[in-house]
Backbone atoms as SQL, in Angstrom:
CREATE TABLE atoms (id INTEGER PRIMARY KEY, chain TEXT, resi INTEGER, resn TEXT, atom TEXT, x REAL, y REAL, z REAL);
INSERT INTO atoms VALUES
  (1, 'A', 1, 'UNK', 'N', 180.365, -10.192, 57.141),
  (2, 'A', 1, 'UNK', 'CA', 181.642, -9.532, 57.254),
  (3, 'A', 1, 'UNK', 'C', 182.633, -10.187, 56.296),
  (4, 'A', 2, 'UNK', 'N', 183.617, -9.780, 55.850),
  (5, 'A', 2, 'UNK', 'CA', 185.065, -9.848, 54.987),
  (6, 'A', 2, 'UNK', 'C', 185.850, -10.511, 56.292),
  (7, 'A', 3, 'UNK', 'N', 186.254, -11.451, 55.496),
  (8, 'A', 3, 'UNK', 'CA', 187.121, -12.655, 56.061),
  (9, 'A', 3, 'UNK', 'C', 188.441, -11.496, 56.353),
  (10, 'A', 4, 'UNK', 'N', 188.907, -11.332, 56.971),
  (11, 'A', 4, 'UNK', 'CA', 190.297, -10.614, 57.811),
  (12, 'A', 4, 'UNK', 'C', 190.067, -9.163, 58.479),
  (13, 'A', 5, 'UNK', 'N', 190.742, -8.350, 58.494),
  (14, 'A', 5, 'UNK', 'CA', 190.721, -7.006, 59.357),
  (15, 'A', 5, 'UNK', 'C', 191.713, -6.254, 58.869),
  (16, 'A', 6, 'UNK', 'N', 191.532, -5.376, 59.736),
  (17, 'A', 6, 'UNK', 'CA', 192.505, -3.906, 59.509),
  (18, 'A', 6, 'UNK', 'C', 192.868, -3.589, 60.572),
  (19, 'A', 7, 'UNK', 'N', 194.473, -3.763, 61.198),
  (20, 'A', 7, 'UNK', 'CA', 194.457, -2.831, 62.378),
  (21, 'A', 7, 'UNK', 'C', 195.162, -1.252, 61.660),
  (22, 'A', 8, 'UNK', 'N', 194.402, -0.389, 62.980),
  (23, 'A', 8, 'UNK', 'CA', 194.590, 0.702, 62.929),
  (24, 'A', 8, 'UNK', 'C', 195.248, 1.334, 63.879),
  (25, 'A', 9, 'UNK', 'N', 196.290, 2.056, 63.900),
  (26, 'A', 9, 'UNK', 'CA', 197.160, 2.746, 65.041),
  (27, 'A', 9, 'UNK', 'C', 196.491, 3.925, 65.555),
  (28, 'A', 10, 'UNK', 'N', 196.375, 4.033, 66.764),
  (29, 'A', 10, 'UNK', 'CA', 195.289, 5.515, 66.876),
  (30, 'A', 10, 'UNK', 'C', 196.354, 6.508, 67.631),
  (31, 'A', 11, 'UNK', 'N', 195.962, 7.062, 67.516),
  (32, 'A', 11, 'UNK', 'CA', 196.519, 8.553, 68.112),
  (33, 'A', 11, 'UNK', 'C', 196.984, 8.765, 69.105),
  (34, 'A', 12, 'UNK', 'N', 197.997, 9.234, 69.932),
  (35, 'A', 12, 'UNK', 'CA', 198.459, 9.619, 71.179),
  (36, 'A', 12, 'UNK', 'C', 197.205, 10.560, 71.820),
  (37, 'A', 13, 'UNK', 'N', 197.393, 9.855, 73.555),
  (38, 'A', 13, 'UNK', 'CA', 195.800, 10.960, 73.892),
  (39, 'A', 13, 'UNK', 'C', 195.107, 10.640, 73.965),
  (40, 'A', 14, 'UNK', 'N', 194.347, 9.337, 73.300),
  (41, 'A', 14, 'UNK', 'CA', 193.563, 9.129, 73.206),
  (42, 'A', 14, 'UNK', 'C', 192.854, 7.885, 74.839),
  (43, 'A', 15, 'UNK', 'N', 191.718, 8.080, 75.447),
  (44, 'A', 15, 'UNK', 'CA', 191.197, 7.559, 76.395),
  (45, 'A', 15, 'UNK', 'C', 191.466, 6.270, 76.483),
  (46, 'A', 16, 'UNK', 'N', 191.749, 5.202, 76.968),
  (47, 'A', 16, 'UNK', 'CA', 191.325, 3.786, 76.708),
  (48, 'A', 16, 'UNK', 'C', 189.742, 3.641, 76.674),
  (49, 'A', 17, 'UNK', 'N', 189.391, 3.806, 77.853),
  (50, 'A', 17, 'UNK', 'CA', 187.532, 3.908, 78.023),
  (51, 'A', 17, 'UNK', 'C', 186.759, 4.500, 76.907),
  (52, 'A', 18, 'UNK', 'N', 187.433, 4.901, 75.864),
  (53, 'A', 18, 'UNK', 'CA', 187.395, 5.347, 74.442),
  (54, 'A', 18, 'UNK', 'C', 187.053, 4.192, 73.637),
  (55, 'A', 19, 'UNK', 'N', 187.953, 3.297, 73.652),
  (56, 'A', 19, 'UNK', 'CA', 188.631, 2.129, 72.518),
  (57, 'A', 19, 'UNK', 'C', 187.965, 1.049, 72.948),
  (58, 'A', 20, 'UNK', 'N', 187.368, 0.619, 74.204),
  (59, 'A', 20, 'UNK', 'CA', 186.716, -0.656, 74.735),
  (60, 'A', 20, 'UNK', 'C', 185.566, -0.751, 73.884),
  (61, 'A', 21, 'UNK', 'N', 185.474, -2.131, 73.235),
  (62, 'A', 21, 'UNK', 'CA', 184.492, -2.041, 72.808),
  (63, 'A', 21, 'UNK', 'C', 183.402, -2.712, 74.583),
  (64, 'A', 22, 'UNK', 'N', 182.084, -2.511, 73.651),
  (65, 'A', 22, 'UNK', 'CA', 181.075, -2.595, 74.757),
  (66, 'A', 22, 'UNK', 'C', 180.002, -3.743, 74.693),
  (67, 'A', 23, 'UNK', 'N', 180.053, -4.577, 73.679),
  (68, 'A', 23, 'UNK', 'CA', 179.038, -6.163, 73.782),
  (69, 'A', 23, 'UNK', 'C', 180.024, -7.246, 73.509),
  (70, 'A', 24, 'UNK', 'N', 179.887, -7.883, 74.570),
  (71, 'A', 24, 'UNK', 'CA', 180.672, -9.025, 74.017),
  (72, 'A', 24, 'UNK', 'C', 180.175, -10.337, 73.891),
  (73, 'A', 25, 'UNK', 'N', 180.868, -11.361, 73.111),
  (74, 'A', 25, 'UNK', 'CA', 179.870, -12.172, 71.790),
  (75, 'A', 25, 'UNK', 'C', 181.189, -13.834, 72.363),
  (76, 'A', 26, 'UNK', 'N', 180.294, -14.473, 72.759),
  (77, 'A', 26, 'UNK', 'CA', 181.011, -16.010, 72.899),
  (78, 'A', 26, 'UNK', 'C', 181.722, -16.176, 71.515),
  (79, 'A', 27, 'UNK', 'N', 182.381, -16.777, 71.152),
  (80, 'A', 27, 'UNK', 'CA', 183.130, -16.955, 69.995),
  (81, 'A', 27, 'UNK', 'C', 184.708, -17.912, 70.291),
  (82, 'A', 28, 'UNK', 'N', 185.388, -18.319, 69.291),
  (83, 'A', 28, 'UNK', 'CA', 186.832, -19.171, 68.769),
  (84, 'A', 28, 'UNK', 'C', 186.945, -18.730, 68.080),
  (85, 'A', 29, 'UNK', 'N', 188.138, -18.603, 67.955),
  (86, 'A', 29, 'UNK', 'CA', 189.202, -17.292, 66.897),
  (87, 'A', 29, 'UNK', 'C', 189.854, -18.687, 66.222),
  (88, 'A', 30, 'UNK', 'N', 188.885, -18.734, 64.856),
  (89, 'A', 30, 'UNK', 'CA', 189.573, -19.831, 64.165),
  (90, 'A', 30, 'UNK', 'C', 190.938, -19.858, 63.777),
  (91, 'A', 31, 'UNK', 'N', 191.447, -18.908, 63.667),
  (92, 'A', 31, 'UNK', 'CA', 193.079, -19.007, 63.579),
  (93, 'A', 31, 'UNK', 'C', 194.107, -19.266, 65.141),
  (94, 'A', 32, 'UNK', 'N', 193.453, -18.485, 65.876),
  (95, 'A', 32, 'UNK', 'CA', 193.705, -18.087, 67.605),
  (96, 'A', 32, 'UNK', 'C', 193.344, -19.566, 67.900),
  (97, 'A', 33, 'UNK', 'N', 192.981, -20.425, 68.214),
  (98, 'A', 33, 'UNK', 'CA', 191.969, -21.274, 68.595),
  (99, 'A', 33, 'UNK', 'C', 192.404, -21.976, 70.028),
  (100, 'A', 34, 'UNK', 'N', 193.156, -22.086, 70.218),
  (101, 'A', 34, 'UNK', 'CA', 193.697, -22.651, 71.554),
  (102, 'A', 34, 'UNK', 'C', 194.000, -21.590, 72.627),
  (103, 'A', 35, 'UNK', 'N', 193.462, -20.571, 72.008),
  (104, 'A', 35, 'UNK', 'CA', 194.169, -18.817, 73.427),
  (105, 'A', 35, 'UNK', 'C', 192.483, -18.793, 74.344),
  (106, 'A', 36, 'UNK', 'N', 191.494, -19.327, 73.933),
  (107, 'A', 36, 'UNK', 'CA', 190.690, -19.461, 75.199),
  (108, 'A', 36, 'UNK', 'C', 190.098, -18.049, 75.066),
  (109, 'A', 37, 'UNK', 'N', 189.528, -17.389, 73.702),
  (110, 'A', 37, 'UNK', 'CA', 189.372, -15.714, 73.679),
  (111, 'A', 37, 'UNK', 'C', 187.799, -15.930, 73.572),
  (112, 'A', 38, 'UNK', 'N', 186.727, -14.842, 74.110),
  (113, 'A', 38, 'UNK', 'CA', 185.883, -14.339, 73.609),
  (114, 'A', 38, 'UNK', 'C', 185.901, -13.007, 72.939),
  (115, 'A', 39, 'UNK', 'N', 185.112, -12.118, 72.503),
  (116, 'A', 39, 'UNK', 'CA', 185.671, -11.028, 71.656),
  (117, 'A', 39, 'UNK', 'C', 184.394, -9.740, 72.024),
  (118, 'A', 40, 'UNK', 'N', 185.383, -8.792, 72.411),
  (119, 'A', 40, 'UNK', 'CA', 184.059, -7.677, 72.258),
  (120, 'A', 40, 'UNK', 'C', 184.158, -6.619, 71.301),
  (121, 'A', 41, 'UNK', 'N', 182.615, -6.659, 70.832),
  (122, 'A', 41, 'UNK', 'CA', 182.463, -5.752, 69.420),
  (123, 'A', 41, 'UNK', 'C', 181.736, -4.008, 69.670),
  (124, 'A', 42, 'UNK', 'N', 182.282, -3.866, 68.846),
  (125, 'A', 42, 'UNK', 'CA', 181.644, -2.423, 68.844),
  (126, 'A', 42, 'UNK', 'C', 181.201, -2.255, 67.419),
  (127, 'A', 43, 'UNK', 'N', 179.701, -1.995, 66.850),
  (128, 'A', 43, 'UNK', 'CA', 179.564, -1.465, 65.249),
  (129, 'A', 43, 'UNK', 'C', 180.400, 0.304, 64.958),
  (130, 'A', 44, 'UNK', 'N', 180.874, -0.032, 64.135),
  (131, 'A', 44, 'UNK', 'CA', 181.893, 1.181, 63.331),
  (132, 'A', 44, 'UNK', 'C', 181.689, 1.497, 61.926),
  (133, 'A', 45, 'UNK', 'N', 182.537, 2.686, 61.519),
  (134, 'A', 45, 'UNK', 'CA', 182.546, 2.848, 59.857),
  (135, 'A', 45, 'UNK', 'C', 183.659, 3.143, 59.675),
  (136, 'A', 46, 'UNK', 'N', 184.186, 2.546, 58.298),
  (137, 'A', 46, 'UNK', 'CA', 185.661, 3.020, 58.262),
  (138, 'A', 46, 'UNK', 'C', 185.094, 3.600, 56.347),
  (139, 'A', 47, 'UNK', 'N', 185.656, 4.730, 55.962),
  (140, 'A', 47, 'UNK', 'CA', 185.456, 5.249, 54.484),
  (141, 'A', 47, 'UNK', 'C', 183.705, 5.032, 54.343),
  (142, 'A', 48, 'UNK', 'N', 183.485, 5.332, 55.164),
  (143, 'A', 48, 'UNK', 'CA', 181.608, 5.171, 55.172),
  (144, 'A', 48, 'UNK', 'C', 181.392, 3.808, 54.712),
  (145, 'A', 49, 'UNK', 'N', 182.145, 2.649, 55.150),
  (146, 'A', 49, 'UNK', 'CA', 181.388, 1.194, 55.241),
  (147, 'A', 49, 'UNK', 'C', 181.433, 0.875, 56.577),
  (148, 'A', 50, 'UNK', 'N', 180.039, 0.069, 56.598),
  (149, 'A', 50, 'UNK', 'CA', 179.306, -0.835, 58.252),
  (150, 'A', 50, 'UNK', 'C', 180.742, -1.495, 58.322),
  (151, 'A', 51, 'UNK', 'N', 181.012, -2.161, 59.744),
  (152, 'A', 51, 'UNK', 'CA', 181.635, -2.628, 60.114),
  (153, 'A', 51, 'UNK', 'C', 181.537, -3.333, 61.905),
  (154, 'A', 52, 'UNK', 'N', 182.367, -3.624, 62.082),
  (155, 'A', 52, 'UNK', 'CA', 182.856, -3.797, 63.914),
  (156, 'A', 52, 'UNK', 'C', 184.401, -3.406, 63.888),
  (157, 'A', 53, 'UNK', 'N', 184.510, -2.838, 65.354),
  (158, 'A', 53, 'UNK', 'CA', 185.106, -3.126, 66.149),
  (159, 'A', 53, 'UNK', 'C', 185.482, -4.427, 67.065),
  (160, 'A', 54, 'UNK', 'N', 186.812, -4.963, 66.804),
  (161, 'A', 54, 'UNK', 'CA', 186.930, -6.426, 67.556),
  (162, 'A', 54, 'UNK', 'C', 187.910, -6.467, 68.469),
  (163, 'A', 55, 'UNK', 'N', 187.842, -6.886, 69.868),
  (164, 'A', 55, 'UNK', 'CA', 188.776, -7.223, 70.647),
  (165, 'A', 55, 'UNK', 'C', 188.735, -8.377, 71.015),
  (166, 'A', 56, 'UNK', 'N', 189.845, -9.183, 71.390),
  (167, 'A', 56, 'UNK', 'CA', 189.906, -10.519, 71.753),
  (168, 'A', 56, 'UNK', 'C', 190.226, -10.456, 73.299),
  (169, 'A', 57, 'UNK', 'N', 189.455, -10.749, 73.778),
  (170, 'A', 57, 'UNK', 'CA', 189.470, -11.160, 75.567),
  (171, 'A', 57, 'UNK', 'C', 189.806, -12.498, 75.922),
  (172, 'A', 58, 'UNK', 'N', 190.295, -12.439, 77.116),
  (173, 'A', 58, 'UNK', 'CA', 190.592, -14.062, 77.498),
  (174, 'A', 58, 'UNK', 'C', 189.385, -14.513, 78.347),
  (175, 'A', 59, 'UNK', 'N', 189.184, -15.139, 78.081),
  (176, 'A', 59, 'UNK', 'CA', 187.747, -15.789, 78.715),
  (177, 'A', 59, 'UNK', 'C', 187.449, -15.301, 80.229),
  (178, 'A', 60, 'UNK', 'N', 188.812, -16.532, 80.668),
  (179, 'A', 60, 'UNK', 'CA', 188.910, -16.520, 82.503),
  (180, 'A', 60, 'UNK', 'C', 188.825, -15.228, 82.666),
  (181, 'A', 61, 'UNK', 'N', 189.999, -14.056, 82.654),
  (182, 'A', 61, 'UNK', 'CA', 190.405, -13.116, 83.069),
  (183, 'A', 61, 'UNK', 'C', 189.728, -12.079, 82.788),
  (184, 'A', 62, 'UNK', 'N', 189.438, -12.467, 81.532),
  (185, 'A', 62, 'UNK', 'CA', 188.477, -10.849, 80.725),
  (186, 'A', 62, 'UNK', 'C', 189.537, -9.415, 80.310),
  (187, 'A', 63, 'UNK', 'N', 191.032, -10.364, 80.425),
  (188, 'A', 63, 'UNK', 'CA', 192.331, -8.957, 79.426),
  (189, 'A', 63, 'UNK', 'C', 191.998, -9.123, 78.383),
  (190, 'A', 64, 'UNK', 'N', 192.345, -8.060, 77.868),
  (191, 'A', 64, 'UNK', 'CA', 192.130, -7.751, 76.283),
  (192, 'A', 64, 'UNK', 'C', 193.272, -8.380, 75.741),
  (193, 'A', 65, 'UNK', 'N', 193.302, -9.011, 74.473),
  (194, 'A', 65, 'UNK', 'CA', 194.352, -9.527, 74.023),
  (195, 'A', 65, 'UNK', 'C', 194.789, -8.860, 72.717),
  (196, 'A', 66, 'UNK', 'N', 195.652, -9.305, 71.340),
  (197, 'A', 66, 'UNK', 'CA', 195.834, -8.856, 70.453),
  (198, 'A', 66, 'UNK', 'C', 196.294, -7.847, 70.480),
  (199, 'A', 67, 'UNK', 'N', 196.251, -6.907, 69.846),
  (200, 'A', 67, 'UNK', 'CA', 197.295, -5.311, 69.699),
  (201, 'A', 67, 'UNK', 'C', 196.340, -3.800, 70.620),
  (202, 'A', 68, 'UNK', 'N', 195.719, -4.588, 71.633),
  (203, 'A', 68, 'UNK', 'CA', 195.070, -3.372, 72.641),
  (204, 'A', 68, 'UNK', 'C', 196.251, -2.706, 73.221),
  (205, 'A', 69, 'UNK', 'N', 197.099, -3.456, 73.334),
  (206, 'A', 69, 'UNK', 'CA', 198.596, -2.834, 74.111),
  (207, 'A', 69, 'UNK', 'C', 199.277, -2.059, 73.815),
  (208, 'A', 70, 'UNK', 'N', 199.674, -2.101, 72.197),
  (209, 'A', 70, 'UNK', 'CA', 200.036, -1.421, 71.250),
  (210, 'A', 70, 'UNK', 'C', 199.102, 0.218, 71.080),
  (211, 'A', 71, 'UNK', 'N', 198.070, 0.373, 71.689),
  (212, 'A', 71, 'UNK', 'CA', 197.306, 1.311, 71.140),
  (213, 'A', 71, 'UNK', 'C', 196.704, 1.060, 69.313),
  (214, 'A', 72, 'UNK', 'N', 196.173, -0.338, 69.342),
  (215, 'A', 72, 'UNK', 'CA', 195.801, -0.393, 68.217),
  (216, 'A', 72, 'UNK', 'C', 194.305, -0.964, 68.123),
  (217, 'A', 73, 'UNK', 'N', 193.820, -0.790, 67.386),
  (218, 'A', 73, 'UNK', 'CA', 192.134, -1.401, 67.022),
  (219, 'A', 73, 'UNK', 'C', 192.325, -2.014, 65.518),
  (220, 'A', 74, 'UNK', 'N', 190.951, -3.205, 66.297),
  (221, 'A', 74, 'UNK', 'CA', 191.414, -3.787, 64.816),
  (222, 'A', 74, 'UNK', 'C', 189.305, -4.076, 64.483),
  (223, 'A', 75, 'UNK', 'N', 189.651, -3.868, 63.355),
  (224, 'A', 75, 'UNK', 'CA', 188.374, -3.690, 62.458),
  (225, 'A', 75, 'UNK', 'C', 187.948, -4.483, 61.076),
  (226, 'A', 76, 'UNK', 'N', 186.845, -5.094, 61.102),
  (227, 'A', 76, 'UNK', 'CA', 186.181, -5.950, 60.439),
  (228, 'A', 76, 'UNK', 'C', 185.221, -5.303, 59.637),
  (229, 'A', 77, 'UNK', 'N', 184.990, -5.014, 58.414),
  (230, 'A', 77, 'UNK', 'CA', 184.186, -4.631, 57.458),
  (231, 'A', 77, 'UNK', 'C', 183.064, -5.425, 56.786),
  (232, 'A', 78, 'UNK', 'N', 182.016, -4.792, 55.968),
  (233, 'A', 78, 'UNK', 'CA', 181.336, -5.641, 55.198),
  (234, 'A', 78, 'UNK', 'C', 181.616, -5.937, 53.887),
  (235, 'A', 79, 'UNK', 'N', 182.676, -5.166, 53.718),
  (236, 'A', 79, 'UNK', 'CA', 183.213, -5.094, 51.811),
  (237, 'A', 79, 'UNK', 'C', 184.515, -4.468, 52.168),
  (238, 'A', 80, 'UNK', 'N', 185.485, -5.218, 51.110),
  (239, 'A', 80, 'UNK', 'CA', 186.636, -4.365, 50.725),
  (240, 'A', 80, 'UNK', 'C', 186.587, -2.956, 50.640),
  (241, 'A', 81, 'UNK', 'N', 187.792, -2.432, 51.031),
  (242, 'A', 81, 'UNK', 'CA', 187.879, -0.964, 50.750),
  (243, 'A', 81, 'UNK', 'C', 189.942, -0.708, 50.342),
  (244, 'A', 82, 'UNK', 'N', 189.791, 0.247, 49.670),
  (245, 'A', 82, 'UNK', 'CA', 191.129, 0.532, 49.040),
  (246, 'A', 82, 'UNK', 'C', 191.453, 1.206, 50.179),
  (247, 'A', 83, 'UNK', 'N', 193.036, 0.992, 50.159),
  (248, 'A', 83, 'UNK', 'CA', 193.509, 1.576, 51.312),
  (249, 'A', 83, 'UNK', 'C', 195.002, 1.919, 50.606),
  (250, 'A', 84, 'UNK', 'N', 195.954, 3.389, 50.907),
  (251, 'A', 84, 'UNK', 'CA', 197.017, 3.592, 50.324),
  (252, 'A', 84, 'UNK', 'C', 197.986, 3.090, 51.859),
  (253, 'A', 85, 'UNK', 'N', 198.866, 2.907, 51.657),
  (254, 'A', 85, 'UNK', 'CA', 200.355, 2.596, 52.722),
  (255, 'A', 85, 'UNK', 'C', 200.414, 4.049, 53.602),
  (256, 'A', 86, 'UNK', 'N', 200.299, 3.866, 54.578),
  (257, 'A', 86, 'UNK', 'CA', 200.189, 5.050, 56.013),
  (258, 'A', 86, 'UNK', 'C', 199.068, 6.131, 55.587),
  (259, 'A', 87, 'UNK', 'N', 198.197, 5.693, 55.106),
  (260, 'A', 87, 'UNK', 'CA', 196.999, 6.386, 54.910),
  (261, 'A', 87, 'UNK', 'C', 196.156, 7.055, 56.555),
  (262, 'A', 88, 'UNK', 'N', 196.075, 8.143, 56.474),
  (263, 'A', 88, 'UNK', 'CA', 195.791, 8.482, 57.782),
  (264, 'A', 88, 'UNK', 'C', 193.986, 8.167, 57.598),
  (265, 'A', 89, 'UNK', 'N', 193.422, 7.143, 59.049),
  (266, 'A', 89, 'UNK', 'CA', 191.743, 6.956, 58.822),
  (267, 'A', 89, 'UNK', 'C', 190.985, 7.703, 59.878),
  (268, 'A', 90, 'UNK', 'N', 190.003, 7.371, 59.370),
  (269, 'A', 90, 'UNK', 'CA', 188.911, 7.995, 61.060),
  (270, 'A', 90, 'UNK', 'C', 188.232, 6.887, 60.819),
  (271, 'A', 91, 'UNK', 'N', 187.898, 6.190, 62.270),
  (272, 'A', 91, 'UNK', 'CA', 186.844, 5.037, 62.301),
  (273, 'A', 91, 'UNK', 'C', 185.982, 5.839, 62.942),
  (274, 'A', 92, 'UNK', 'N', 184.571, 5.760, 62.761),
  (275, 'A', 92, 'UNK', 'CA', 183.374, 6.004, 63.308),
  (276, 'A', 92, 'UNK', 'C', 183.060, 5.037, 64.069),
  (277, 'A', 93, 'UNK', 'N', 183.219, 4.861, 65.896),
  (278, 'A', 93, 'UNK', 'CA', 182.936, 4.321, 66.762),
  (279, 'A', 93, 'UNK', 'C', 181.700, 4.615, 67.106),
  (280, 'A', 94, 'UNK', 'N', 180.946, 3.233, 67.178),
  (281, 'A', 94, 'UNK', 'CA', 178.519, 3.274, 67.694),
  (282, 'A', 94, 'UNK', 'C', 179.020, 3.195, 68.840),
  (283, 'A', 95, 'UNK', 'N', 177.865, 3.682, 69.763),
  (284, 'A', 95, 'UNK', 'CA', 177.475, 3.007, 70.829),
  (285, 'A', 95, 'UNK', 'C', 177.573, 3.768, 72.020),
  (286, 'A', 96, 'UNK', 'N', 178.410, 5.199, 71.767),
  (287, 'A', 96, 'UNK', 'CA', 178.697, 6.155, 73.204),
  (288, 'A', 96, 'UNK', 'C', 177.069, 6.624, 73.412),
  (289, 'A', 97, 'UNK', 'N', 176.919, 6.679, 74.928),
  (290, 'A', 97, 'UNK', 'CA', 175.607, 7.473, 75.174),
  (291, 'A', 97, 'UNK', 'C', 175.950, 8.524, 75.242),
  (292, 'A', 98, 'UNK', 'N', 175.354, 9.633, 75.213),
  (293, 'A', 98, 'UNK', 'CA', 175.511, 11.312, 75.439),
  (294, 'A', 98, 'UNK', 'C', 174.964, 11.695, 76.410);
């Protein structure tokens, strides 16, 4: 993965039970490092590149932390991608069963 992220503002309407991601991965948020987070991922595509979905959880509690509140997702890629200023995206969220 590319060292930083992208948050993305999503849409009014939209489910929470939507936005959760669904495996979650022991981890320290080397910048975060003292907030006590594990993180759950979801694989995604943003402009047709692999990626995740990342949320930061608090260990004890298991709240979502970071900009879940906001209605925002934030996303980790395998390569740069150009992006214009209020560029409207679609992330391709893995993992729903049908």
């Amino acid at each position: 993965m590319r060292r930083g992220s992208i948050n993305v503002q999503l849409a009014g309407g939209i489910d929470e039970n939507w936005i959760l991601p669904n495996r979650r991965v022991p981890g320290c948020d080397p910048i975060d490092f003292e907030s006590n987070q594990d993180f759950l991922i979801r694989p995604c595509h943003l402009k047709g590149v692999a990626g995740y979905q990342i949320l930061p959880i608090d260990k004890t509690t298991c709240a979502p932390q970071g900009h879940h509140a906001s209605r925002q997702i934030e996303i980790t890629l395998v390569k740069e991608i150009e992006l214009e200023p209020g560029e409207e995206l679609q992330v391709e969220l893995e993992g729903f069963e049908n």
